[in-house]
N, C-alpha and C positions, 0 to 999 in steps of 0.2 A: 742647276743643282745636280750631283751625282744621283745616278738611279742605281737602286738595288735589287738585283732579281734573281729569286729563291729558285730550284729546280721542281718540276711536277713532283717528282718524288716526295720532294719534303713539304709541300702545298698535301699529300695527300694525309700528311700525318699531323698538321698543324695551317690553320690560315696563315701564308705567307705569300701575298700577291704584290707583285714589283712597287717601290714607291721611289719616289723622291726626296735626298733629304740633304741636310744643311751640312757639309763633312768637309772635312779637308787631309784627312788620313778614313784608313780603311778602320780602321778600332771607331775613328768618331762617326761613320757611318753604319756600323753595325750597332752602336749601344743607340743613334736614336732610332733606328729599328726597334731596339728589344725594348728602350721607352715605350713604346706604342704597342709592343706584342712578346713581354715577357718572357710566354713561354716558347718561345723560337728560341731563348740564349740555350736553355739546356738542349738544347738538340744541334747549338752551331758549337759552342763552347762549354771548356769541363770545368770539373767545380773550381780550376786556379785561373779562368779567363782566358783561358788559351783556345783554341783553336781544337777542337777535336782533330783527331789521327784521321780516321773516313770521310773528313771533309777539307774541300779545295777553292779556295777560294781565288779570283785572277779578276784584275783592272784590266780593261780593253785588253781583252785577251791574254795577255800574260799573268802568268801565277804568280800572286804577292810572295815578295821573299822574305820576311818579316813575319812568321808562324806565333810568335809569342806575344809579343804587343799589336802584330799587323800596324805597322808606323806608316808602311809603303802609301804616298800619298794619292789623293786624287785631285780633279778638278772640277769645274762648275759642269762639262760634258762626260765626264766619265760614264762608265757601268762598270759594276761589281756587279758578279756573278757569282754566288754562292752554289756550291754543287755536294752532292752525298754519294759517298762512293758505294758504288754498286756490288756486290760478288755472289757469286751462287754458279749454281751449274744445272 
């Protein structure tokens, strides 16, 4: 099964510790994430199901191309890598 795993950063503002789940696109691996932990969608996605602008999400290392539905698919070994972008000085 595809693993999904959230950055320290966003584990420090909401429990979001790597899991395992049934997916065959990156959209149906993130909603049964937010099945299980709600309040993780408002912090990955805005109120139209998209994709927040600060966040990056990439399958085995590359960056899904697919920002609105995330369609880009996965497999039984993938990892999604959700990330929050960082800025300050």
């Amino acid at each position: 099964m595809p693993r999904v795993v959230f950055t320290e950063n966003l584990n420090r503002h909401v429990n979001c510790p790597a899991q395992q789940v049934q997916a065959g696109t990156v959209r149906d691996a993130l909603d049964a994430v937010f099945a299980q932990n709600p309040i993780l969608r408002g912090y990955v996605l805005d109120d139209q199901g998209r994709l927040r602008k600060h966040m990056l999400v990439a399958v085995d290392g590359h960056i899904i191309n697919d920002r609105q539905s995330m369609s880009d698919t996965v497999d039984e070994a993938s990892e999604i890598y959700v990330a929050q972008a960082l800025s300050g000085g």
